[in-house]
C-alpha positions in Angstrom: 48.1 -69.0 98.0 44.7 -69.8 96.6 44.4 -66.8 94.9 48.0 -66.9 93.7 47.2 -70.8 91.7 43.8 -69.1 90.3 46.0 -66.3 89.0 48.7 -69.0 87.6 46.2 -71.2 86.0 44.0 -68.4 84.7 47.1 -66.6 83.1 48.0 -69.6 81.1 44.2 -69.2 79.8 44.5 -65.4 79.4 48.3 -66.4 77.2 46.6 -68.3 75.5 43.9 -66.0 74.5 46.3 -63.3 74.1 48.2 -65.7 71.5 45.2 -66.6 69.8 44.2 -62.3 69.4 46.8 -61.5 66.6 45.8 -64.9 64.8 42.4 -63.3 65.2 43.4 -60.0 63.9 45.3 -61.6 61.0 42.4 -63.2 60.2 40.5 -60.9 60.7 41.4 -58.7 57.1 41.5 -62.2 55.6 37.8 -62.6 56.5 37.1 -58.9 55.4 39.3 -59.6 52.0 37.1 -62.5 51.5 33.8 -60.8 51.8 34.8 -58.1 49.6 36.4 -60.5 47.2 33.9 -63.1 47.6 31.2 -61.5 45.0 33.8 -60.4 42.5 33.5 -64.3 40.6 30.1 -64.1 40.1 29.8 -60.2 38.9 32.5 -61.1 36.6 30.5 -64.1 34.9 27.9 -62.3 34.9 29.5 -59.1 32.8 31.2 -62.2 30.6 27.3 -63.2 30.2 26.0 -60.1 29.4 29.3 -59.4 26.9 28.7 -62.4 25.3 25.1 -62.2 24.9 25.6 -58.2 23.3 27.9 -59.7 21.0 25.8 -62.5 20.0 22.9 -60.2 19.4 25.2 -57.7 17.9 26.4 -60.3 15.3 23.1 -61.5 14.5 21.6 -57.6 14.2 24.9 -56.8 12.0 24.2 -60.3 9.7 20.6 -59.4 8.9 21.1 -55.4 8.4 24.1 -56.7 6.2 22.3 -59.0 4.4 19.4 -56.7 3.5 21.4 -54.2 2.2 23.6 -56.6 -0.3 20.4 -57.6 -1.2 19.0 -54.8 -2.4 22.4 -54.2 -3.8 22.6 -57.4 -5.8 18.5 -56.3 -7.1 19.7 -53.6 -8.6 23.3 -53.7 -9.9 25.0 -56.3 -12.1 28.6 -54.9 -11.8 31.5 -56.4 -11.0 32.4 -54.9 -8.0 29.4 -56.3 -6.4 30.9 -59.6 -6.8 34.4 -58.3 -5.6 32.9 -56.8 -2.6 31.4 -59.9 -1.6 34.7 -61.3 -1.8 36.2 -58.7 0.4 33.4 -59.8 2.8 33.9 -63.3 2.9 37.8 -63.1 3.0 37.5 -60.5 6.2 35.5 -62.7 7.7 37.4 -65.9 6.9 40.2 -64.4 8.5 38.1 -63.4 11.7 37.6 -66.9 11.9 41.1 -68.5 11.2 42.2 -65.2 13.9 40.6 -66.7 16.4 41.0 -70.0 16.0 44.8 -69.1 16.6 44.0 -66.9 19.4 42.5 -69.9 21.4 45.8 -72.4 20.3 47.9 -69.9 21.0 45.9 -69.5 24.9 45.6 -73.3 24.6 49.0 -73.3 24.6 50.2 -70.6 27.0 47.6 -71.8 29.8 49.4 -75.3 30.1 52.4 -73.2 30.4 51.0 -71.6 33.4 50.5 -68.0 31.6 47.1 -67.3 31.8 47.0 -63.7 31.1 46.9 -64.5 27.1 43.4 -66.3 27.7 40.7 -64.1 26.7 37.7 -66.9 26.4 35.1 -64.2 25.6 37.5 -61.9 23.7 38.0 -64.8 21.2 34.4 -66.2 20.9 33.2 -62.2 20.1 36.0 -62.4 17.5 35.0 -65.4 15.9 31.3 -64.5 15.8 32.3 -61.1 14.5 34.2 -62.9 11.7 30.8 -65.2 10.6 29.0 -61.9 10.1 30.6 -61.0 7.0 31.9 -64.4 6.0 28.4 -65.8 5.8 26.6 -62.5 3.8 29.8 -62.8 1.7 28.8 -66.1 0.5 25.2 -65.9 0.8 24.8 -63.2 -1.2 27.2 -63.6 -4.1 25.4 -67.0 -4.3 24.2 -66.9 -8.0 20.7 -68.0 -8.3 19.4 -69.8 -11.3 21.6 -68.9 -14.1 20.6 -71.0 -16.6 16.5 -71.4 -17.4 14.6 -74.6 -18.0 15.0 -73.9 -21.9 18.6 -72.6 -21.6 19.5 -75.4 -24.0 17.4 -74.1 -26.8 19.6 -70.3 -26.2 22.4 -69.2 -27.4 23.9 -65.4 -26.9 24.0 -63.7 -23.3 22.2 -63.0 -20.3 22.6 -60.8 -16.6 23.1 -63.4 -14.1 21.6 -60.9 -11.4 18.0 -59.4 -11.3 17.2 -55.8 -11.7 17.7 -55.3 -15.0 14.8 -53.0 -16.6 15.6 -52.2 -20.4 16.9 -53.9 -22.9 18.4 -53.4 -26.6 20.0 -54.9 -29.4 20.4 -54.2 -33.1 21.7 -57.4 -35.6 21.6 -57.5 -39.4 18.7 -60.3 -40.1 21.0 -63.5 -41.6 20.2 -65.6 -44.2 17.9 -68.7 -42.7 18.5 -72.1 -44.8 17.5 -75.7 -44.1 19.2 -78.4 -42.3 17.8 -82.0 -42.4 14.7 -83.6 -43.9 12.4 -81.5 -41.0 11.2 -78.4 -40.4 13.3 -76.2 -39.1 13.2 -72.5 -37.2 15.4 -69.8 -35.6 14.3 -66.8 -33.8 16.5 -63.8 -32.6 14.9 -61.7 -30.1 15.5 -59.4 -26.6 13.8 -59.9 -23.7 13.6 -59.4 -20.3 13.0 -62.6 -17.9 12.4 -63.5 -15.0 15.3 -65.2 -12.6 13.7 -68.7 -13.0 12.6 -68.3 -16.9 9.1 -68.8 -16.1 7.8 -65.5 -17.9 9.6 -63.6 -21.2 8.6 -60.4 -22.1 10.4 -60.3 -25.6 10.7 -58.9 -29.3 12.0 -60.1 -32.3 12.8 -61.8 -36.0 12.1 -65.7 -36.8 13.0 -67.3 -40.0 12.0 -70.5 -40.8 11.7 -73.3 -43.6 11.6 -77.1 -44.9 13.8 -78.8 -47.0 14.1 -77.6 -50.8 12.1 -74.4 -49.3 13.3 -71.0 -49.4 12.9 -69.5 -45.7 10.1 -66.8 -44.5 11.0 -64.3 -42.0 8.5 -62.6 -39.7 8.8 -60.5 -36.8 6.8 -61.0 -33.6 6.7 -60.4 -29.9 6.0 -62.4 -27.3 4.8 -62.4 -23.4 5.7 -66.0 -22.4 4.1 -68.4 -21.7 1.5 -66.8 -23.7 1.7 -67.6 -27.6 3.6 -65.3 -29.7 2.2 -62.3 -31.7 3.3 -61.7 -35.3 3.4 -57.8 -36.0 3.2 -56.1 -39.7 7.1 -55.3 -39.9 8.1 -57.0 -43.3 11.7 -58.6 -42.3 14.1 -60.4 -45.0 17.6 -61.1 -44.9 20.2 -57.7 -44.7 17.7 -55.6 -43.1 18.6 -53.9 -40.0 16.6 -54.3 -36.9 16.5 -52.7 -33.8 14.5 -54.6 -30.9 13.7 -52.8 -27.3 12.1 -54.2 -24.3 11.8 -51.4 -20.9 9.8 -52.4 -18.4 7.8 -49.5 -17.1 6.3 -50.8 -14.0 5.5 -53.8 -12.1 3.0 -55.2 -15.0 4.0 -53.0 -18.1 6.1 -53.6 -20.9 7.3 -51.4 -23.6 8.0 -53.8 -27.1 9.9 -52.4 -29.7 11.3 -53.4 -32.9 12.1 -51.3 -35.8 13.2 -52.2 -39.7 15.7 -49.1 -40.3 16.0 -50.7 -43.7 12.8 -50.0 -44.4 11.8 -47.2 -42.1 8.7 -49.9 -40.7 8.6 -49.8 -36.9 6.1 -51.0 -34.3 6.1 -49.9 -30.5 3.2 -51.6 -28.0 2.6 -51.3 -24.2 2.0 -54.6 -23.0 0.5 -56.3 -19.6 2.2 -58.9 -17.9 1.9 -60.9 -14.5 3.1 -59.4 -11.3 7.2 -59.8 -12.1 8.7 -58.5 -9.0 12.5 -58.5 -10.6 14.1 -59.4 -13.9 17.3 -60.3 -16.3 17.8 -59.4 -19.8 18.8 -61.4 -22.4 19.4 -61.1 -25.9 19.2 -64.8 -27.7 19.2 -67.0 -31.0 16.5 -69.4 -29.9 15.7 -72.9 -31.2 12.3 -74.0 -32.0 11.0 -75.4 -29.1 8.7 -78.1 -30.8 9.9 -81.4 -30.5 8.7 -81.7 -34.6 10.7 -79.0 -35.7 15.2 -78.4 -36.0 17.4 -75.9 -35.7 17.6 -73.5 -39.0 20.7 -73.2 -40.4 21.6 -69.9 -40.5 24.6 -67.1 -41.0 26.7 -65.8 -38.1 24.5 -63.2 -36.3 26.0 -60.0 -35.2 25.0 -58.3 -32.6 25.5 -54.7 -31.6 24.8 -52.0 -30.0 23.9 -53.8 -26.9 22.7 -52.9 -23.5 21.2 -53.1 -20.4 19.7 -50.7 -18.8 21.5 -48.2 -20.8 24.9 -49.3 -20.3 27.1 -51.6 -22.6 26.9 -55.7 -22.0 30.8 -55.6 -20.8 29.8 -53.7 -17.5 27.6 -56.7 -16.2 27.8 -60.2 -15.3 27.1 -62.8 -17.7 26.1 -66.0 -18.3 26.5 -67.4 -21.9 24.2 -69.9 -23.8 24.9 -72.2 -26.2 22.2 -74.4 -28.3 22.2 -78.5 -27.4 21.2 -81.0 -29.3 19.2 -84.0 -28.0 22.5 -86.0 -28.2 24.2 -83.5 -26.4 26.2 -81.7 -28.7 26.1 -78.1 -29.6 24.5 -76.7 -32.5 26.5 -73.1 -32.1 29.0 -71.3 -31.3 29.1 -68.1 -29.1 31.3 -65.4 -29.3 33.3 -63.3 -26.3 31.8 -60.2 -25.8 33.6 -57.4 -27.3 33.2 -53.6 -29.3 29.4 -53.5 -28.2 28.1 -56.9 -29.4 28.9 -60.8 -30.1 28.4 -62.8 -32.6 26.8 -66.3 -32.6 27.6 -68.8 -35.5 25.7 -71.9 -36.3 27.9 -74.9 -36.4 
């Protein structure tokens, strides 16, 4: 019998274990499942890491190698399509942006709805970063820089907004210079190539000036600014035909130019400037830029025949210039381009 009520009351344990087995072997997968699963969350945030931080340096690498190459594109071209392709750039990458910014309202969205599959956190960030690449060399590069000189005022005619530009040519009929006003007065009409801030003017060109009841003089000079101008021996007067050239040859040398083809006089020198690492033509009607002297008066000048680097004016960007008085009102008028040329009237 006392064997009999171990065997009872041990059997109730041994039922018991034996319940307690397949709860063990049910858990037993679960506690496998778990250690296999259990190092799946932080490999994944890692790879989400490591995506994230390729994409970041990806972006970064893509914005500099973009941005050197506009640059070098923007040195040396002053087309349109530059400016259209920077456009292009900006809009794709607008779009990018705007793209994902949808993306993640749209997963916003679809998350409180208990769909998560649309949420793509790292999917949309790489998007949106993607997007700032060409969005910001876009803008960035077709960023004009300083269009308009210190002494802009004292311009009129037409200049290359962009650097790059290595030769330019003109040719105008000399007008008529007459006086305005009870003081001196002076016009000059001249190409040049400057440099993007208009601190330094390699130029060539005609000047006339007078003072009331005078007749004018014309001379024709060249100048390396800021250095004083230097008159050459190329008799000038009004109706003659001249022809002004400035090419840059190198880093410090100039080629001036300037030829009377009504006469047949013509005068060619190879000039030294400092270290100009990029420049802009322009072809101008300048004011005197002494505060003692005026504007000449002076007949519509027509220019023709000009270019930069070779090719004609309407293949570039431009920036006009107009002559400003003290009071602020302009002194001149200056023609579209068109045919070649433009024309710049004195009001």
């Amino acid at each position: 019998m006392g064997h009999d009520e171990k065997g009872q009351e041990q059997s109730p344990d041994s039922a018991a274990t034996a319940l307690q087995s397949p709860d063990s072997a049910a858990t037993a997968p679960q506690s496998a499942d778990s250690e296999t699963t259990a190092p799946r969350s932080p490999r994944k945030r890692h790879r989400a890491r490591a995506y994230l931080a390729v994409s970041l340096a990806a972006a970064a690498g893509a914005t500099l190698l973009l941005f050197a190459v506009s640059r070098v594109l923007a040195s040396f071209s002053d087309y349109g399509w530059f400016h259209t392709g920077c456009g292009i750039l900006a809009l794709a990458g607008f779009a990018g942006m705007i793209g994902a910014a949808v993306w993640n309202g749209v997963a916003f969205v679809m998350r409180h709805r208990g769909r998560r599959g649309a949420a793509r956190p790292v999917l949309i960030v790489s998007f949106a970063v993607f997007g700032l690449v060409p969005f910001t060399v876009g803008i960035v590069t077709d960023q004009s820089p300083a269009l308009r000189p210190a002494d802009a005022r004292t311009w009129a005619g037409y200049a290359t907004t962009r650097n790059g530009v290595t030769q330019v040519s003109a040719t105008w009929v000399q007008p008529r210079v007459y006086p305005l006003g009870s003081r001196p007065n002076d016009v000059a009409f001249w190409v040049g190539l400057t440099y993007p801030e208009g601190s330094d003017v390699e130029q060539i060109g005609t000047e006339g000036y007078c003072q009331r009841h005078t007749s004018a003089a014309y001379d024709a000079w060249y100048e390396l600014y800021p250095a004083p101008p230097v008159m050459i021996n190329v008799a000038t007067k009004p109706g003659d035909r001249i022809t002004a050239t400035v090419v840059r040859l190198d880093e410090k040398r100039f080629r001036l130019t300037l030829s009377n083809a009504t006469t047949g006089a013509q005068f060619s020198t190879i000039q030294v400037a400092g270290g100009l690492d990029n420049t802009k033509g322009a072809i101008i009607v300048e004011e005197p830029a002494l505060s003692s002297e005026d504007l000449a008066g002076f007949d519509a000048v027509h220019f023709t025949k000009c270019a930069f680097n070779g090719r004609p004016l309407d293949g570039f960007r431009l920036t006009s210039f107009g002559v400003e008085s003290d009071a602020g009102t302009m002194e001149t008028t200056t023609s579209d381009v068109g045919a070649g040329g433009f024309t710049v009237t004195r009001r």
